[in-house]
N, C-alpha and C positions, 0 to 999 in steps of 0.2 A: 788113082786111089792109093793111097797111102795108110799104112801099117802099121804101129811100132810093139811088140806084147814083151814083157819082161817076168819077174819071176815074184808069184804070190807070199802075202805075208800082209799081218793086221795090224791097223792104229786106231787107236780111241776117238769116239764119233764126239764132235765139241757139243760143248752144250749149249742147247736150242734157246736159252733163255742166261741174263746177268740177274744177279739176287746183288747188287751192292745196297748195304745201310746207306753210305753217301756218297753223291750224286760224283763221277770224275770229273774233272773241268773240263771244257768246251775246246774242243779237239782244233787245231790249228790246222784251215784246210787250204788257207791259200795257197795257188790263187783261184780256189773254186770260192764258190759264194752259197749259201742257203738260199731256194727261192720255197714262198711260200704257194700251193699248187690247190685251186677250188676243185674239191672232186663230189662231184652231182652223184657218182655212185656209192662215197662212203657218208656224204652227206655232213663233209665237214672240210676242216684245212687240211692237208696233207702238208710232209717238207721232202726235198729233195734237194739235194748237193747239185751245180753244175760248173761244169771247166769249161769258157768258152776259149777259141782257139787266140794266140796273139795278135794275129794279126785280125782281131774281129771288128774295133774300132777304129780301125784306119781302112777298112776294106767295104764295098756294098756286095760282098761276094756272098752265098749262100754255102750252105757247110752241111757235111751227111753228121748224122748224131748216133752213134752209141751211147744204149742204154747197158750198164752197166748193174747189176743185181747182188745184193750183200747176199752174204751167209746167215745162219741162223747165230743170235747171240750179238750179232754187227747191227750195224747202223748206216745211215747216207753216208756218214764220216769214212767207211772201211777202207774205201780205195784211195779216197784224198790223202791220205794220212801216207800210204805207198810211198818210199825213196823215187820211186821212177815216174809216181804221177804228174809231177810239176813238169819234167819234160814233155808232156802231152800237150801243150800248150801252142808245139809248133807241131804236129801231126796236120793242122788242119780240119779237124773234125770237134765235133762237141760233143762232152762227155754229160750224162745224166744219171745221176745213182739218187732212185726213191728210198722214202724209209716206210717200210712196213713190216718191223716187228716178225713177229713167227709165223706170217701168215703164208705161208707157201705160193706166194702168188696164186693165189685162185679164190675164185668165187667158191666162197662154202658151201659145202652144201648140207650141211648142219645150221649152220648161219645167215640169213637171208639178207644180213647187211653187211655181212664181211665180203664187198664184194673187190678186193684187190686186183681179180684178174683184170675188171674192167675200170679200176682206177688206170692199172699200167696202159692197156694198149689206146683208151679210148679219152680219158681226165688229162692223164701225164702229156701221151705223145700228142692232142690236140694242144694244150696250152704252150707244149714251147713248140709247135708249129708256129703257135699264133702270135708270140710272142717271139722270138728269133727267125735271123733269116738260116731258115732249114733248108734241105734238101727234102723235100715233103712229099717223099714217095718210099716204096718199098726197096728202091735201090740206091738209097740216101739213108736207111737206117737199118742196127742190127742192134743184139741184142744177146748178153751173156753175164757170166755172173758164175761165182765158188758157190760150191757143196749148195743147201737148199737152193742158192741163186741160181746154180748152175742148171739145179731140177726145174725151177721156174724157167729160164728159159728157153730149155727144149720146151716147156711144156706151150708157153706163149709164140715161141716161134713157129713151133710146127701147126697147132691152134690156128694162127694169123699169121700166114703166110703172104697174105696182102700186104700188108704193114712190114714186116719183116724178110727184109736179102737175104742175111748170115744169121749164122746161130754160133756162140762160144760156150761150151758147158766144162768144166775144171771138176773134177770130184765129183760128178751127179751122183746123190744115192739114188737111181734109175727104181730100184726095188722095194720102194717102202708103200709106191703105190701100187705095187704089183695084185693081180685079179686073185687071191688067195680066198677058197670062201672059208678057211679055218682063221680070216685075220683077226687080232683082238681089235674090236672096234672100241674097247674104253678110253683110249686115248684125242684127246681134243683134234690131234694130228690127222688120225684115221678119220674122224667123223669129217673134217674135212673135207676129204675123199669122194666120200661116198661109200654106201656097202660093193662089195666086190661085184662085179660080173653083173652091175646094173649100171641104164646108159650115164648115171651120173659120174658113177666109178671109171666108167672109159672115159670120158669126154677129158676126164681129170688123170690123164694117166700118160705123161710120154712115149711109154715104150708101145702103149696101142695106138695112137696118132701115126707114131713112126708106119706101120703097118697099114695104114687108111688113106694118107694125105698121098693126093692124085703127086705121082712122079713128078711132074711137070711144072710141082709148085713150091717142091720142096727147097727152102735156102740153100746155099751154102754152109755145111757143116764142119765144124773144126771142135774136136771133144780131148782132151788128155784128163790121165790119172796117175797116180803116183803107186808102182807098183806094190807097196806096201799098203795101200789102202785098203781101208775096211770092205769099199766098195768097188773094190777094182773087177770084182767078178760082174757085177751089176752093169760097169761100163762097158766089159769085152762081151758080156751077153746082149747089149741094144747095139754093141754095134756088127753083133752078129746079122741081128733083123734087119739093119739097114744093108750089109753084106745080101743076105736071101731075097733082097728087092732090089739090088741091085742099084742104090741109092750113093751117088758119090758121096766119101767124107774124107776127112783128116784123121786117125786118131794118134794120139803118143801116149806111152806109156814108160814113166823115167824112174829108173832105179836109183839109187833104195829110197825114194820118198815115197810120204804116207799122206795123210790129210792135213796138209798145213800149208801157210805159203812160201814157206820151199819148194813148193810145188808153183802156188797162186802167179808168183811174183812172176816167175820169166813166162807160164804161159799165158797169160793173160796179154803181157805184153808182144809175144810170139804172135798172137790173135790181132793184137793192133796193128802190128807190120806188116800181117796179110791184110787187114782194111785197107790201110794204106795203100797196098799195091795196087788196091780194087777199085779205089773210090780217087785215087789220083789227084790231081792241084784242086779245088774246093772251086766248086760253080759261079762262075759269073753271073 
């Protein structure tokens, strides 16, 4: 189990949403590609970016998938656009980043059709089961993502532990779904959630999963933050709880960065080269 804590100090939380008058142009993601994803749970098209590995068209060999999870504010484009994504290419593995907007990954629960969480684990990771050759198990795929992405997938990994080996979390704000009953619920964000310290509010809450899910079944964990982050107390606090259960992880903590990817950029990719270790030459 591994360690790293550095020395506090605050950066500005981005913003959850873009307000541009006009549209930017269509972001340059080769050599991923737009597929367009049927989801029975939102009851419409979904899109999602994917990298498949190079040797995918000369090979019958099957491949574990990282699903990769934007920020708020970002799009499927956030990681393709990365100077270091196009080397992914020969990792051996396939990359999958959905768009969905500010929805925290999860089923709303304000919202009875926002249901995101089961777009990701049940819409998304069935179609390109079904449509690539995958590694179509729980130790053929993981699942990580910056700031809200990163909060989405603690929350979806430790959630579905089936479906998910690893977990990568960069930035989680851990604490926004915290069981507060003084929380303001006027924000679209909160309602979300759920009211506090109701089973809708835990089910929707990482840091109470952390404390639930049988030992047994918990992924592999691998969390950094950037010691000036807004939320870095939020990270050394969950992963205090996985500390008090005794729960192996990773965590780093790198000075003087804050919420940006200064930070994003090498751990993300630090997370790919322990895939890599994990998941080894791609399945025959």
């Amino acid at each position: 189990m591994m360690r790293r804590i550095g020395i506090v100090a605050a950066v500005v939380w981005p913003a959850l949403s873009l307000h541009a008058q006009v549209p930017p142009p269509a972001a340059d993601i080769a050599p991923a590609v737009v597929i367009t994803v049927p989801s029975v749970s939102l009851e419409s098209q979904q899109i999602a970016s994917i990298l498949l590995p190079a040797s995918y068209a000369q090979s019958n060999r099957r491949y574990p998938v990282l699903y990769l999870l934007h920020g708020g504010g970002q799009d499927h484009t956030a990681f393709a656009t990365r100077s270091w994504f196009r080397a992914l290419g020969s990792r051996d593995m396939i990359v999958v980043t959905p768009k969905v907007g500010d929805s925290w990954y999860v089923n709303s629960a304000a919202d009875p059709k926002a249901k995101y969480e089961d777009f990701v684990v049940k819409d998304l990771v069935e179609f390109v089961d079904s449509r690539y050759r995958t590694v179509p198990s729980r130790e053929g795929r993981a699942v990580a993502g910056v700031s809200m992405g990163a909060w989405g997938a603690m929350l979806l990994g430790l959630k579905h532990p089936q479906i998910f080996g690893a977990i990568g979390a960069f930035s989680a704000p851990f604490g926004i779904s915290r069981q507060d009953p003084k929380m303001d619920m006027a924000s679209k964000t909160q309602q979300r959630f759920g009211v506090p310290d109701t089973p809708d509010r835990r089910e929707r809450d990482p840091s109470t999963l952390a404390t639930t899910i049988p030992l047994d079944s918990v992924p592999m964990l691998y969390l950094a933050s950037g010691n000036q982050d807004l939320f870095v107390a939020d990270n050394r606090a969950f992963v205090q709880r996985l500390t008090a259960r005794k729960i192996p992880y990773e965590y780093r903590e790198v000075s003087p960065l804050g919420h940006s990817w200064d930070l994003w950029d090498t751990q993300v990719v630090n997370f790919i080269d322990i895939l890599s270790g994990r998941w080894g030459p791609a399945s025959r």
